[in-house]
C-alpha positions as CSV (number, residue, x, y, z in Angstrom):
1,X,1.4,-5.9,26.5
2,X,1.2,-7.1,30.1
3,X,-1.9,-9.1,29.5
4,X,-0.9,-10.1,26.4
5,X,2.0,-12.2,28.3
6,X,-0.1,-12.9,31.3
7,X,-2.2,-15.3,29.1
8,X,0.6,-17.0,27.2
9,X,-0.5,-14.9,23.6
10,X,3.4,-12.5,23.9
11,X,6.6,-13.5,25.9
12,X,7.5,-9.8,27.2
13,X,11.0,-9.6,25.3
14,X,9.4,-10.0,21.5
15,X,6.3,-7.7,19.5
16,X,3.4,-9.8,19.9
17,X,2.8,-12.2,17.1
18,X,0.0,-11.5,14.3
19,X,-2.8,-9.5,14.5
20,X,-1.6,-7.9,17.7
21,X,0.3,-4.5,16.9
22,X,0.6,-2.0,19.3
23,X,-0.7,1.6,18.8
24,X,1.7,4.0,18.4
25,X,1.1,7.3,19.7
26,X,3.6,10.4,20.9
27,X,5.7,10.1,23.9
28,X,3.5,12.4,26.0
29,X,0.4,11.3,24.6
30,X,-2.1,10.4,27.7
31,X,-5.4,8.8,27.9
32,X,-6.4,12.1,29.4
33,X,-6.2,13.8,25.9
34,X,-6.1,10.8,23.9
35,X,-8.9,7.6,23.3
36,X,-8.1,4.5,22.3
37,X,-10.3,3.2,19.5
38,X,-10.7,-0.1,17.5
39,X,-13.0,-1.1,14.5
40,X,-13.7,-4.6,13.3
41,X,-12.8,-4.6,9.6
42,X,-12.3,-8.2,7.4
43,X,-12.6,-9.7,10.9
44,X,-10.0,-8.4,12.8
45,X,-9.9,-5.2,14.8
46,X,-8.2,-1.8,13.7
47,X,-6.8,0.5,16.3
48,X,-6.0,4.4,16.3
49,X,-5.5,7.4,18.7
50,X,-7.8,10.4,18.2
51,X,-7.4,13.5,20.8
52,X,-10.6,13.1,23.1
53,X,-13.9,15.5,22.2
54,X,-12.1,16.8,18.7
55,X,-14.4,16.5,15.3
56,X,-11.7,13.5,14.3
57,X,-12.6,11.6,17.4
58,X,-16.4,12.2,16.6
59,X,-16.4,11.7,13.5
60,X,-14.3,7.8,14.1
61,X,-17.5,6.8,16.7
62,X,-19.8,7.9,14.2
63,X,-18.2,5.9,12.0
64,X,-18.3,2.7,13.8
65,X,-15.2,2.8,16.0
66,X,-15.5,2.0,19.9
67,X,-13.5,3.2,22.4
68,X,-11.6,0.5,24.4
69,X,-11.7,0.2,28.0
70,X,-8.5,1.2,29.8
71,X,-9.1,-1.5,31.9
72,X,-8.5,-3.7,29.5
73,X,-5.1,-1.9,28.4
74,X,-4.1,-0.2,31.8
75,X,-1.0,-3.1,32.4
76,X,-2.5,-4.8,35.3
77,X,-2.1,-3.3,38.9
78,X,0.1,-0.4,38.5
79,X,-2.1,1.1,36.0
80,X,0.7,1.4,33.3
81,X,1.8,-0.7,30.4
82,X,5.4,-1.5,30.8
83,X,8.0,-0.8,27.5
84,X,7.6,1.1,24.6
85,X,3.5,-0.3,24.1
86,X,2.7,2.4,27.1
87,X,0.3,5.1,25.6
């Protein structure tokens, strides 16, 4: 969500307006065990957690998903997302 507010798209305190959503995953859930994914579907992208090297996670690149950089999700410097969007 941090880079969603650091280019004006969320203000920090509120979800992020339409199509963001944030993907949910369990408390402990890690990008060690678990990849990001998103699919363009109708135009907009998809997202889902799948546990790293299973058959699910094979099966979803396969299938046209793409793993997101955690660059591009990491929160900025500290290497976390803040709040309850941290994965």
């Amino acid at each position: 969500m941090n880079r969603l507010v650091e280019t004006g798209v969320a203000n920090g305190i509120d979800l992020p307006p339409r199509p963001w959503h944030p993907v949910r995953g369990d408390r402990d859930a890690s990008t060690l065990w678990y990849a990001v994914l998103r699919k363009q579907t109708k135009g907009v992208f998809i997202g889902t957690l799948a546990i790293r090297h299973s058959d699910h996670h094979a099966s979803l690149l396969e299938g046209g998903w793409e793993e997101v950089a955690l660059e591009t999700i990491d929160g900025g410097e500290a290497g976390i997302a803040a709040g309850p969007f941290t994965t």
